[in-house]
LOMI-153806 format. One record per atom (N, C-alpha, C): x, y, z; atom name; residue in three letters. Coordinates in nm, 4 decimals, always signed. Atoms other than C-alpha are relative to their C-alpha. Layout:
residues N
        u        v        w atom type
        X        Y        Z   CA  ALA
...
//
This chain:
residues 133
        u        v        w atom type
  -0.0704  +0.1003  +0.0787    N  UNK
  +0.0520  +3.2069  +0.8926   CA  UNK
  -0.0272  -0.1426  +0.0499    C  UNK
  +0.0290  +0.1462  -0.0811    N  UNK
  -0.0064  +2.8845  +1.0897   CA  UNK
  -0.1309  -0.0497  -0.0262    C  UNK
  +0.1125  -0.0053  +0.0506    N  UNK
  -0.3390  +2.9210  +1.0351   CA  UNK
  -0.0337  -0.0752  -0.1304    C  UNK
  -0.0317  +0.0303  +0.1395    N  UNK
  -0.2883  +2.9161  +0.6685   CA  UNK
  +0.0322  -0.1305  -0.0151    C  UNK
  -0.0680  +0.0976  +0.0230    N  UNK
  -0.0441  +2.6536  +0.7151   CA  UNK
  -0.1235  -0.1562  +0.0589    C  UNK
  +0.0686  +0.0796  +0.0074    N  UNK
  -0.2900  +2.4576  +0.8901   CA  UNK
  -0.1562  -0.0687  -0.0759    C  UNK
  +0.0397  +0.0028  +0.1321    N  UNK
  -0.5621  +2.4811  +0.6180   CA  UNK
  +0.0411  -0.0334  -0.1199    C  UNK
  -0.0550  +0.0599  +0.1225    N  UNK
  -0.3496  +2.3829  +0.3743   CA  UNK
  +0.0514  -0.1431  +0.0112    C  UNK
  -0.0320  +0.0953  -0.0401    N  UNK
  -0.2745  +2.0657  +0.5621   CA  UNK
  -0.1233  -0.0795  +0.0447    C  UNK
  +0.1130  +0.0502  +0.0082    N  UNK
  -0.6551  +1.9980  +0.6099   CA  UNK
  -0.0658  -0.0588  -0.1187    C  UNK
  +0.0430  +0.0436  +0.0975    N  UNK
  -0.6920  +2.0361  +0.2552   CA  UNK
  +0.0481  -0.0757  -0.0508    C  UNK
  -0.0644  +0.1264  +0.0463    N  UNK
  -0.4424  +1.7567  +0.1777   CA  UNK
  -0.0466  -0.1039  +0.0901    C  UNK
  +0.0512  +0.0629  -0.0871    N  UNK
  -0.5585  +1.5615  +0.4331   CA  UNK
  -0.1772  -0.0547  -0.0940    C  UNK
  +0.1726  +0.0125  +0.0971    N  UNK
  -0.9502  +1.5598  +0.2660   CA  UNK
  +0.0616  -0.0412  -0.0882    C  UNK
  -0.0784  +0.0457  +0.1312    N  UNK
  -0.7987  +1.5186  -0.0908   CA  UNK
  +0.0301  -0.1317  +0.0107    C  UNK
  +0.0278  +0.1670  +0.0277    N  UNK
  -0.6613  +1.1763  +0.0210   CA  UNK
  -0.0742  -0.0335  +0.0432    C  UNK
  +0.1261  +0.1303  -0.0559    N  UNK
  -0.9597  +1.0536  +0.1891   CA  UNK
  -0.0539  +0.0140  -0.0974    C  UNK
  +0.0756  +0.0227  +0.1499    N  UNK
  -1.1490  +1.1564  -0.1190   CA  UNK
  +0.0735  -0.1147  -0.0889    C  UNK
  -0.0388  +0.0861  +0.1415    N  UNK
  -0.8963  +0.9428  -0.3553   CA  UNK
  -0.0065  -0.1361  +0.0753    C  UNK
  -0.0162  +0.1628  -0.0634    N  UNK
  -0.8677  +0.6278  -0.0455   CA  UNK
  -0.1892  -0.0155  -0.0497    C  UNK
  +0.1971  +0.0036  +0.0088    N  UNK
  -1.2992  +0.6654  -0.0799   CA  UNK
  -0.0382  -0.0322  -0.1202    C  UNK
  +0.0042  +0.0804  +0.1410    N  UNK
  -1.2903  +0.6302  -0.4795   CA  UNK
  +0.1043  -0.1306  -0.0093    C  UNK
  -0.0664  +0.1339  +0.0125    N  UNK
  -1.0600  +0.3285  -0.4661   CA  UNK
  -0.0949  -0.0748  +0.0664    C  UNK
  +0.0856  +0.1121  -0.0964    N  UNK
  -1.2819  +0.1616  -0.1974   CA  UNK
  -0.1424  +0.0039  -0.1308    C  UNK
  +0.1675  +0.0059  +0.1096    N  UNK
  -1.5933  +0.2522  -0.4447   CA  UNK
  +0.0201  -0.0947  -0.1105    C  UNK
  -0.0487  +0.0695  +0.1310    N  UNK
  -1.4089  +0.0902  -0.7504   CA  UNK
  +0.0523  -0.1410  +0.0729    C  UNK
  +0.0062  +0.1511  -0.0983    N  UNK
  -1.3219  -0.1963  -0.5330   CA  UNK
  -0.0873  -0.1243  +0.0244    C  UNK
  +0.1919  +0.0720  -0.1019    N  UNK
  -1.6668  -0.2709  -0.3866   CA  UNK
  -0.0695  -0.0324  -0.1314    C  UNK
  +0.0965  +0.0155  +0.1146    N  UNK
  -1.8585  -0.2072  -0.7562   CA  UNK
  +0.0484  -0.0486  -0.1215    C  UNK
  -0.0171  +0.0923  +0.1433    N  UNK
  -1.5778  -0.3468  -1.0255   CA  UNK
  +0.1123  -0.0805  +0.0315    C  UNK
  -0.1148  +0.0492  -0.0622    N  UNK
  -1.2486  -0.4581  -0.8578   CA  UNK
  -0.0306  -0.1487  +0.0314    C  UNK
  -0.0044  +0.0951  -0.1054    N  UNK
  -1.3211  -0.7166  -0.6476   CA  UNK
  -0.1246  -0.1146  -0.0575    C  UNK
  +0.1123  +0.0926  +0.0318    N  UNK
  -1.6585  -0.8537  -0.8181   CA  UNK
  +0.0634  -0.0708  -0.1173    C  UNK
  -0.0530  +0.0317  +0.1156    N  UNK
  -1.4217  -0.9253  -1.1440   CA  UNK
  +0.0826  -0.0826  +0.0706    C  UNK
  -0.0991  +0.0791  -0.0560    N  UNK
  -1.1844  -1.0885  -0.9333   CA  UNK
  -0.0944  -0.1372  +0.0640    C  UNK
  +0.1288  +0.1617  -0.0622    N  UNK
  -1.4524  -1.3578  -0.7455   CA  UNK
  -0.0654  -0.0370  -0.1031    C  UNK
  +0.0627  +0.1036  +0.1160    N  UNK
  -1.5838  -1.4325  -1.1206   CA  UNK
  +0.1520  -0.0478  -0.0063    C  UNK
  -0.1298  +0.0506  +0.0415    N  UNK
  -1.2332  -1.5431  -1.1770   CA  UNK
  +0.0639  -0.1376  +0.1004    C  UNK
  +0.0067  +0.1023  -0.1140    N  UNK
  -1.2339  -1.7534  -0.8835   CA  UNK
  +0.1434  +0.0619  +0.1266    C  UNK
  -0.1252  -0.0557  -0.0802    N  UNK
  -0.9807  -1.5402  -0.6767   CA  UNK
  -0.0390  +0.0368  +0.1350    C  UNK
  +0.0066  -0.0281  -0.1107    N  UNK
  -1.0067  -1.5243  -0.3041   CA  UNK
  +0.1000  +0.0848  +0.0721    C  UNK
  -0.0774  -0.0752  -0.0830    N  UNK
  -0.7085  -1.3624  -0.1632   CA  UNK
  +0.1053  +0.0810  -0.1060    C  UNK
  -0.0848  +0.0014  +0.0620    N  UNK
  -0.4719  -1.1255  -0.3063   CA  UNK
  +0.1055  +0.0691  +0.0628    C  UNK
  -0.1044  -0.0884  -0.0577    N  UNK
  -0.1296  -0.9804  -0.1732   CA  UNK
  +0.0750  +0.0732  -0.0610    C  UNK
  -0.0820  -0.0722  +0.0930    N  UNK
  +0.0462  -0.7008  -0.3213   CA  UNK
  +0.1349  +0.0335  +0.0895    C  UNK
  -0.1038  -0.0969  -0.0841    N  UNK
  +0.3941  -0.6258  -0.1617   CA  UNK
  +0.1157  +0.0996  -0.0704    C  UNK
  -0.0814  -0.1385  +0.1070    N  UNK
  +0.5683  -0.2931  -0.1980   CA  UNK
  +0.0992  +0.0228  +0.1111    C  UNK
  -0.1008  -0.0556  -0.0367    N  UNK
  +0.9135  -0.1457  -0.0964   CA  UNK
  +0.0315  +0.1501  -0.0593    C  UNK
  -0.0804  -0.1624  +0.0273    N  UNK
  +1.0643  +0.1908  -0.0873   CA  UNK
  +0.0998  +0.0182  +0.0942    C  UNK
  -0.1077  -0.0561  -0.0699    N  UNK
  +1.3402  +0.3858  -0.0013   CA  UNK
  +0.1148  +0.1242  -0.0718    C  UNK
  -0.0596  -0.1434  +0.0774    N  UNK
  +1.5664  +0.6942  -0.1264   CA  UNK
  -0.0704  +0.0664  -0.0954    C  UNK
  +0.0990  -0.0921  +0.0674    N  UNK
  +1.2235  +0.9058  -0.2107   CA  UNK
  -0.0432  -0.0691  -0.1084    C  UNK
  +0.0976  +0.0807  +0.1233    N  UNK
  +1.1199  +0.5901  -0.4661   CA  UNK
  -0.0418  -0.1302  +0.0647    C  UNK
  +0.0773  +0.0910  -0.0862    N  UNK
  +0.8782  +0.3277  -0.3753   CA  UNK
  -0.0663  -0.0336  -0.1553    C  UNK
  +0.0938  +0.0630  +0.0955    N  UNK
  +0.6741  +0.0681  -0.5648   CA  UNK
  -0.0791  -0.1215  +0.0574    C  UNK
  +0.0460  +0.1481  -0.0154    N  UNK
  +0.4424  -0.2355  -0.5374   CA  UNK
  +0.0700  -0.1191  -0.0774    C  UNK
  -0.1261  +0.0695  +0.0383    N  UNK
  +0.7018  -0.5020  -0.6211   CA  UNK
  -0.0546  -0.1075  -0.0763    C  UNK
  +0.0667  +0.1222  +0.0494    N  UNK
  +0.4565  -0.8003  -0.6975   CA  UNK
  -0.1232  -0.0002  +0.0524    C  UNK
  +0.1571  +0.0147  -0.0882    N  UNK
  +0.1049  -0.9318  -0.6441   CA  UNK
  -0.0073  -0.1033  -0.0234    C  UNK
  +0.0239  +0.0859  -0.0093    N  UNK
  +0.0002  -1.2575  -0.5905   CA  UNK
  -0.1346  -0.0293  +0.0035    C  UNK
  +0.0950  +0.0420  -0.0185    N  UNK
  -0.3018  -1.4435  -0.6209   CA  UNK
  -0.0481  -0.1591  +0.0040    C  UNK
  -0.0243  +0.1557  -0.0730    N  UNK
  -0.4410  -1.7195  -0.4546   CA  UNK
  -0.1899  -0.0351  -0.0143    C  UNK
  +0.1345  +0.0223  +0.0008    N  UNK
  -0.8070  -1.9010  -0.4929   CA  UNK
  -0.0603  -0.0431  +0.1332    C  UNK
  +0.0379  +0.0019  -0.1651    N  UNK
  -1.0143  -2.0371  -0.1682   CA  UNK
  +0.0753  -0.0861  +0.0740    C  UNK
  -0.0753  +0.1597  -0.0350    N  UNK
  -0.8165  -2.3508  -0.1119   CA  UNK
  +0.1895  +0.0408  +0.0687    C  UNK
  -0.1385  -0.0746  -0.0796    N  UNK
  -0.4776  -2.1067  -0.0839   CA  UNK
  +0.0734  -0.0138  -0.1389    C  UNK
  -0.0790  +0.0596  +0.1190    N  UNK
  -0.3655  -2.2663  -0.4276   CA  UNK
  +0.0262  +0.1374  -0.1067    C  UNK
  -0.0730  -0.1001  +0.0608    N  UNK
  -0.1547  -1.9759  -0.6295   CA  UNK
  -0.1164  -0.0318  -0.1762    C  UNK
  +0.1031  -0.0158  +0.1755    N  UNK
  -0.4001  -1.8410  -0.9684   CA  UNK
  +0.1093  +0.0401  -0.0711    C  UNK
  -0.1284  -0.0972  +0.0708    N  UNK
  -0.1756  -1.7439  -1.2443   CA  UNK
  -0.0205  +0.0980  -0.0500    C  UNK
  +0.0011  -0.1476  +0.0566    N  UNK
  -0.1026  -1.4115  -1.3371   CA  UNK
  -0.0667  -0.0186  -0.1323    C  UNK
  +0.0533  -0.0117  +0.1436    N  UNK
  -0.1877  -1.4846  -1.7142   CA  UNK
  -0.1125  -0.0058  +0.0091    C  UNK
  +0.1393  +0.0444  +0.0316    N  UNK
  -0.5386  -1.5827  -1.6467   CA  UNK
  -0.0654  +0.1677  +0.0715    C  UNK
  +0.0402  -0.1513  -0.0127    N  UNK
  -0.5938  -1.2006  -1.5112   CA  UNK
  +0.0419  +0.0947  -0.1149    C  UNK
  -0.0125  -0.1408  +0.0843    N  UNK
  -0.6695  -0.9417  -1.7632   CA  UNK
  +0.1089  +0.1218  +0.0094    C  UNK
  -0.1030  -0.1159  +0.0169    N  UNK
  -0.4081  -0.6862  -1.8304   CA  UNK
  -0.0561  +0.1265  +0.0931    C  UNK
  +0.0624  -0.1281  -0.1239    N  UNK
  -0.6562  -0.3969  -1.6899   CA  UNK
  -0.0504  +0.0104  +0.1095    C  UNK
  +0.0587  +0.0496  -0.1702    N  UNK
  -0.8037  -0.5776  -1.4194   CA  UNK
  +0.1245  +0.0327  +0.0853    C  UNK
  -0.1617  -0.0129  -0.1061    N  UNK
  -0.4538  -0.6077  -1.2676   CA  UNK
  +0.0661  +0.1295  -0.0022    C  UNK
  -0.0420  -0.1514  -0.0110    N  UNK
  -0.3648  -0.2583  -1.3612   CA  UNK
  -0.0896  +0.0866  +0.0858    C  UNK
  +0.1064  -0.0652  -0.1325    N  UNK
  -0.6964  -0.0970  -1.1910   CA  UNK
  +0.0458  -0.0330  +0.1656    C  UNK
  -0.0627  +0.0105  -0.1884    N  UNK
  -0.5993  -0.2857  -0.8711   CA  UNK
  +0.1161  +0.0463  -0.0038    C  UNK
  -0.1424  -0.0597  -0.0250    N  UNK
  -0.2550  -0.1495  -0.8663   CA  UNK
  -0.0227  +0.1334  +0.0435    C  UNK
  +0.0176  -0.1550  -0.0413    N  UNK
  -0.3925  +0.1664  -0.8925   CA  UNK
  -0.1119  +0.0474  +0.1271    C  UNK
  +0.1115  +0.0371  -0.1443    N  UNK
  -0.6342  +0.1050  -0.6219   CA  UNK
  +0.0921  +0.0143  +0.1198    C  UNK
  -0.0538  +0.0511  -0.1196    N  UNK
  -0.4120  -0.0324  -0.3848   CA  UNK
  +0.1124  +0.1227  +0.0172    C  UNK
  -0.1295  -0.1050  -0.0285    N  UNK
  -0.1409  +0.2714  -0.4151   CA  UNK
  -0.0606  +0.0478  +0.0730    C  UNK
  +0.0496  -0.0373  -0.1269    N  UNK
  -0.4244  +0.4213  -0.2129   CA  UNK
  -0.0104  +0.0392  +0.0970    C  UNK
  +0.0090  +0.0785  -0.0973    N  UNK
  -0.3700  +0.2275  +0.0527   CA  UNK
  +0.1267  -0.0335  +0.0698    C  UNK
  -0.1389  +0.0513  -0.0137    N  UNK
  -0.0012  +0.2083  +0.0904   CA  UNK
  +0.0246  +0.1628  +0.1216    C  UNK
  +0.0303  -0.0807  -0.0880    N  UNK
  +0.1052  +0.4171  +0.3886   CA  UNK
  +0.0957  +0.1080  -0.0602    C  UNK
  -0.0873  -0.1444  +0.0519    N  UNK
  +0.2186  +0.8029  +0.3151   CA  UNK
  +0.1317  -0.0055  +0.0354    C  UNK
  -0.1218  -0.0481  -0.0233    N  UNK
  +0.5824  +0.8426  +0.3055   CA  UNK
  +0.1202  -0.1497  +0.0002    C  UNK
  -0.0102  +0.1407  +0.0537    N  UNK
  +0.6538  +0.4557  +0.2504   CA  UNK
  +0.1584  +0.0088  -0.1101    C  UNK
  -0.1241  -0.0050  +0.0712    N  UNK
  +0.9483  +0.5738  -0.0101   CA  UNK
  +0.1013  +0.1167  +0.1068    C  UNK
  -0.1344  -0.1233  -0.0693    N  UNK
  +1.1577  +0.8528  +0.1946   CA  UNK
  +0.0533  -0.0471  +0.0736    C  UNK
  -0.0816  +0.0299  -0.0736    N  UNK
  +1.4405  +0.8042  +0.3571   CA  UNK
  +0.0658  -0.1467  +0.0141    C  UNK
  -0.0844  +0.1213  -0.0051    N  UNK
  +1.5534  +0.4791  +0.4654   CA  UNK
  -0.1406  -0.1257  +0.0034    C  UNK
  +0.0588  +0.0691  +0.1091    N  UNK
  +1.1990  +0.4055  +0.3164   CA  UNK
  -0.0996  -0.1307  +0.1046    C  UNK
  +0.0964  +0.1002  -0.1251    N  UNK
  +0.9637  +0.0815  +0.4527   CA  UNK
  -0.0244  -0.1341  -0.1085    C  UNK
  +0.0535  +0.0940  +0.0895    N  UNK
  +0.7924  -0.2156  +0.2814   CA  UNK
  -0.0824  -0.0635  +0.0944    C  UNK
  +0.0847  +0.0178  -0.0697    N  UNK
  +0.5313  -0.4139  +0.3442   CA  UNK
  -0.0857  -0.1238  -0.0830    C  UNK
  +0.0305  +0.0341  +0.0857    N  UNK
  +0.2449  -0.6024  +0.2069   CA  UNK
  -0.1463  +0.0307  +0.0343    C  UNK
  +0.1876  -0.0559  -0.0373    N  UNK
  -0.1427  -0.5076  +0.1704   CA  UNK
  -0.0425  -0.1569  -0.0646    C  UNK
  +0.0645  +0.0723  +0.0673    N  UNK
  -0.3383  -0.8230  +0.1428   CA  UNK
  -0.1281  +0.0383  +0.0099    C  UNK
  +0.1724  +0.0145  -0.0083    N  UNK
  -0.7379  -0.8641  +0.0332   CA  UNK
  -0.0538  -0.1043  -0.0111    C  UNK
  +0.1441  +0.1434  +0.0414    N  UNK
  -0.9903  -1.0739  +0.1145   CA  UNK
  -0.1337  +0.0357  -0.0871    C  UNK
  +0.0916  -0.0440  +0.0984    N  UNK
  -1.1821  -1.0644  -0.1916   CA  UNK
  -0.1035  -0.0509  +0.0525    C  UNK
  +0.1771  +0.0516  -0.0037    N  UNK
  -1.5043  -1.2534  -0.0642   CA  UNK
  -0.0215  +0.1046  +0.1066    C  UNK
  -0.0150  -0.0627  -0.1171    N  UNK
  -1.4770  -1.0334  +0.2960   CA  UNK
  -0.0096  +0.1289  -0.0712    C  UNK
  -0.0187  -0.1690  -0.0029    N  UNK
  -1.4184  -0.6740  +0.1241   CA  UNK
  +0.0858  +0.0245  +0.1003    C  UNK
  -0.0867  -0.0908  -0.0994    N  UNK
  -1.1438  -0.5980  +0.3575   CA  UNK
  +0.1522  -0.0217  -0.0785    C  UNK
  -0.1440  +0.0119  +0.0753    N  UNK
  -0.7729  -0.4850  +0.2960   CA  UNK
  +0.0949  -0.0089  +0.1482    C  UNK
  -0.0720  +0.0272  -0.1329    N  UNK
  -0.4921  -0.5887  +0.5730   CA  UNK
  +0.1481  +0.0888  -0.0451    C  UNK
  -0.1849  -0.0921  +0.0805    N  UNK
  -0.1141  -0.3435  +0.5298   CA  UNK
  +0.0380  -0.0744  +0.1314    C  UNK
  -0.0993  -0.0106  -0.0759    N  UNK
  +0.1453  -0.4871  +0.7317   CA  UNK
  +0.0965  +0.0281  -0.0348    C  UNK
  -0.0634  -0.0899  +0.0409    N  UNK
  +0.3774  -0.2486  +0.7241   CA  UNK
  +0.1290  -0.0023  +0.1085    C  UNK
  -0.1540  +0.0235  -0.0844    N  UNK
  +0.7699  -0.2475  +0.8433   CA  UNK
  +0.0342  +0.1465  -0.0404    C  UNK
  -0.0310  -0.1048  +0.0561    N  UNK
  +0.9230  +0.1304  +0.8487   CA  UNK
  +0.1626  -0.0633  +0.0516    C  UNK
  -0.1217  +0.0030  -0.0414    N  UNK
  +1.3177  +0.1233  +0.8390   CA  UNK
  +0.0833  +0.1718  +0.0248    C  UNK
  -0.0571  -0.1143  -0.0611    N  UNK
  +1.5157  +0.3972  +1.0446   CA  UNK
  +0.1455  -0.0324  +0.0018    C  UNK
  -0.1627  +0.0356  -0.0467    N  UNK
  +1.8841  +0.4640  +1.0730   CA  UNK
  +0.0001  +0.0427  +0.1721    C  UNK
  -0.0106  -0.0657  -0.1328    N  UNK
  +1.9624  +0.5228  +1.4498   CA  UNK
  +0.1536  +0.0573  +0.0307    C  UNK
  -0.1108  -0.0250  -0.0506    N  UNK
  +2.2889  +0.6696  +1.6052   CA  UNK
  +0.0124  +0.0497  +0.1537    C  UNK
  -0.0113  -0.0435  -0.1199    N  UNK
  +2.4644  +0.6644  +1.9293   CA  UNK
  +0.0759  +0.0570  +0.0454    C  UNK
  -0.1328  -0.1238  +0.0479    N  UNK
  +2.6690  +0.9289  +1.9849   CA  UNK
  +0.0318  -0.0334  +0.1605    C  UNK
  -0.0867  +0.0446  -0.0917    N  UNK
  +2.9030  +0.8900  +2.2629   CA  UNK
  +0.1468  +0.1174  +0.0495    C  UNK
  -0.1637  -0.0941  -0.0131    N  UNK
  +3.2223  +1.1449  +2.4452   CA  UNK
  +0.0402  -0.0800  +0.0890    C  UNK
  -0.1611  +0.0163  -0.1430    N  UNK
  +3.5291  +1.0353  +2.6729   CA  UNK
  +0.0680  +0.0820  -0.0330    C  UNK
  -0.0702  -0.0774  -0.0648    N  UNK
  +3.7745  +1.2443  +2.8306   CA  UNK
  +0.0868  -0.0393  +0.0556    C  UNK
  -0.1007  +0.0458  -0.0481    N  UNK
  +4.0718  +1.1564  +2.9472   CA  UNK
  +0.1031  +0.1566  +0.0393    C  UNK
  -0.1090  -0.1169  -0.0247    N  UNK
  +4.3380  +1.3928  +3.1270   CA  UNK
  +0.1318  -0.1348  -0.0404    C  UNK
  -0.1141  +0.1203  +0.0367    N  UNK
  +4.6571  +1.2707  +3.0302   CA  UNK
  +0.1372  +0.0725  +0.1294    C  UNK
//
């Protein structure tokens, strides 16, 4: 059984590197080259989760200078492809529990993606006294 169990935890394991490996492909060959005709240098998406639901909350985009592009001047599917790109990229388990957030930025001229990522935990300190009376 363990065995099993660990085979079946290899094969999820592969599975997402296969789907992080097609996002990076669609990235590299339509993502990112549509975005630098547009004049877009950086973009940040930040996402939150928590009680088993999670999302990318907003995305921002910024040209080389730092100066904010406006959403309207991006295509409806352009901005939908990256969304679906970047879920990716968002770290596993990001909605459960008491959940995380974060933000993935890209440097579109660079090809690279940055997550800084916050997880939130509950802690408890459990404590006895005794007293004779």
């Amino acid at each position: 059984p363990n065995d099993d169990f660990q085979q079946i935890l290899l094969q999820i394991q592969q599975a997402e590197q296969a789907k992080q490996e097609q996002s990076k492909q669609k990235l590299r060959t339509e993502i990112l080259p549509a975005f630098r005709a547009l004049q877009v240098a950086n973009i940040e998406a930040a996402y939150s989760g928590a009680g088993d639901s999670g999302a990318i909350d907003g995305v921002q985009f910024r040209d080389s200078k730092g100066l904010r592009v406006e959403r309207s001047t991006i295509p409806g599917p352009l901005k939908e492809s990256l969304e679906d790109a970047l879920y990716e990229f968002l770290p596993a388990g990001f909605e459960i529990n008491d959940g995380g957030q974060g933000t993935l930025t890209v440097d579109v001229e660079k090809g690279r993606l940055t997550l800084d990522h916050q997880e939130n935990y509950t802690s408890t300190l459990d404590s006895t006294v005794e007293w004779e009376v």
